[in-house]
C-alpha positions in Angstrom: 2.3 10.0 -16.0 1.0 6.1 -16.5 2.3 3.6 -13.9 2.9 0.5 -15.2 0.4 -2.2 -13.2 3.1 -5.0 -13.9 6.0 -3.4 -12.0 3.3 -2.4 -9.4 2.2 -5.8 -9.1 5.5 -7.2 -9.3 6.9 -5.1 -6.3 4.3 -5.9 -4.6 4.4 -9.7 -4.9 8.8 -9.8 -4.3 8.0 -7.8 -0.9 5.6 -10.2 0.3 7.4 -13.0 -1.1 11.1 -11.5 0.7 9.5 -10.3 4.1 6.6 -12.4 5.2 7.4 -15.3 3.2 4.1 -15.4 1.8 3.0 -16.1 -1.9 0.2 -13.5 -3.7 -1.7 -13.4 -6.6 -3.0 -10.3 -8.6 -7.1 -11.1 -9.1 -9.5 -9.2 -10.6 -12.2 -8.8 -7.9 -12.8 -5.1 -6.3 -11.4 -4.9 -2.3 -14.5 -4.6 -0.1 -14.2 -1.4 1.9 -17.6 -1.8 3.3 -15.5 -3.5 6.4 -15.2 -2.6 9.8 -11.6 -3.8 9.9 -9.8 -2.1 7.3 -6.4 -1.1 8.1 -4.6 1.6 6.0 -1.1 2.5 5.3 -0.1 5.0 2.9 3.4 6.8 2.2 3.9 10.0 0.3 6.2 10.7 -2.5 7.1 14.7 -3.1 9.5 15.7 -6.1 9.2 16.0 -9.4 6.2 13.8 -9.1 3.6 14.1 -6.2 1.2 11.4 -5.3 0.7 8.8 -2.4 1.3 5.2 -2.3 -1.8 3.5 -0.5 -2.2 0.0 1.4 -5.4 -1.8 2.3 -6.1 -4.2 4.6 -8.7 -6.2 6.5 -7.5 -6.9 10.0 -6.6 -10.6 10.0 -4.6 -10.1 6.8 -2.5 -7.0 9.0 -2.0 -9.0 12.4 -1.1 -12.1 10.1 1.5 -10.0 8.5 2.5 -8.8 11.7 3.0 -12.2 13.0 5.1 -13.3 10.2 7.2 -10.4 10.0 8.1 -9.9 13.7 7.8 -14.6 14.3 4.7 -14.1 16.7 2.6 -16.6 17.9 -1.3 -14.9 16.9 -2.0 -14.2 20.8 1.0 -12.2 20.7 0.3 -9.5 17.7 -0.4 -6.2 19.7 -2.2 -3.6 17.4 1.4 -1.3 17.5 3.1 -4.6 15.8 0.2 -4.2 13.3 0.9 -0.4 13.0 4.8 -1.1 12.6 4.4 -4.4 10.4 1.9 -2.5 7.7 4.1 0.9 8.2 7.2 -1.4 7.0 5.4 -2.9 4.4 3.9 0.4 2.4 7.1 1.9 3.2 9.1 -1.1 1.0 6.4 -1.3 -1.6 6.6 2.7 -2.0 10.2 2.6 -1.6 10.6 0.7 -4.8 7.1 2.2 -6.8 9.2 5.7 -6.4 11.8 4.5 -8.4 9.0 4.6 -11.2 8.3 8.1 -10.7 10.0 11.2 -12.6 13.5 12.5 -10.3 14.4 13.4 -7.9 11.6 12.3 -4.8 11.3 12.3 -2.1 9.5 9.1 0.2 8.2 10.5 3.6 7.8 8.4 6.4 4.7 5.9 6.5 1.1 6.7 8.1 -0.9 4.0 9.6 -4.7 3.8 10.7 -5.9 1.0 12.3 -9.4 2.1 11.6 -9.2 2.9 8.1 -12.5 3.5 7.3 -12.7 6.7 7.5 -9.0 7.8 5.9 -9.6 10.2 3.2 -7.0 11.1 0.1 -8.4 14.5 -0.3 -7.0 16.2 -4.0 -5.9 13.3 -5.3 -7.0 10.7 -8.4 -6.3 7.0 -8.3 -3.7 6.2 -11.2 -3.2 2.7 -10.6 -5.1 -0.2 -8.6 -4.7 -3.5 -8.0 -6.0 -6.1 -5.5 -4.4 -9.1 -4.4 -4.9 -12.7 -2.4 -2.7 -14.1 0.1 -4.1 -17.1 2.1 -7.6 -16.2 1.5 -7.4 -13.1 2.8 -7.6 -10.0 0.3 -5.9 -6.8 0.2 -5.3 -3.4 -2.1 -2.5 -1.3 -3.6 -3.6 1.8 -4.9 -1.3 4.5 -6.3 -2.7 8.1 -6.0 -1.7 11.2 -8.2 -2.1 14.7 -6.5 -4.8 16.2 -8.6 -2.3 19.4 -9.3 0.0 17.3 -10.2 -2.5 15.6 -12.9 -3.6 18.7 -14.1 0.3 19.9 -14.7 1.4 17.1 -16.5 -2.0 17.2 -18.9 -1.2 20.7 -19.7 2.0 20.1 -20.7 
């Protein structure tokens, strides 16, 4: 299946936009996961299609999202508001990215690692990336296809 990187980029700009009231732009450079502060949030999508809808984050971009979602002061973002503030927001941006996605599916509930450097997608292939500024701060949206679920739909 081919996702469509403007509806991708476009969901992902109206829920920045709606929840944290912050503006984002689509740019071309590659997300540096060299990082010790990535944060990752991802949220699986089972049906007729199989795949995982992935978040990337560098710390300050997470806690600032935090702060605007839940109206903290910074010296108030506790790393469980980062965990429920990214969980919220891959959860939203998957939400609407499995309406793209053959029917029925299913969206399971979000997974968060605050030390994302190490999370692994085993048996899966990137289908669409993009990477994004908001204040400065950069951050990724990659949409991952189950690799059985490639090879199915190139059989067929």
């Amino acid at each position: 299946m081919q996702f469509l990187e403007k509806e991708v980029r476009e969901y992902t700009q109206f829920t920045w936009n709606t929840i944290l009231g912050l503006e984002v732009a689509q740019i071309s450079n590659r997300f540096q996961m060299n990082s010790n502060d990535i944060v990752v949030g991802k949220v699986q999508i089972q049906g007729s299609w199989a795949g995982q809808v992935v978040l990337f984050f560098h710390l300050p971009l997470a806690k600032m999202a935090a702060q605007k979602m839940f109206n903290l002061k910074p010296e108030e973002v506790s790393p469980e508001e980062v965990r429920d503030a990214v969980g919220e927001l891959v959860n939203m941006v998957g939400g609407n990215i499995k309406a793209l996605v053959p029917q029925p599916a299913k969206l399971f509930l979000p997974v968060v690692c605050l030390d994302g450097r190490d999370f692994h997608f085993p048996e899966t292939e990137p289908v669409c990336t993009e990477v994004f500024d908001s204040r400065g701060h950069q951050f990724m949206v990659q949409v991952l296809q189950t690799k059985e679920n490639l090879s199915s739909t190139s059989t067929s």
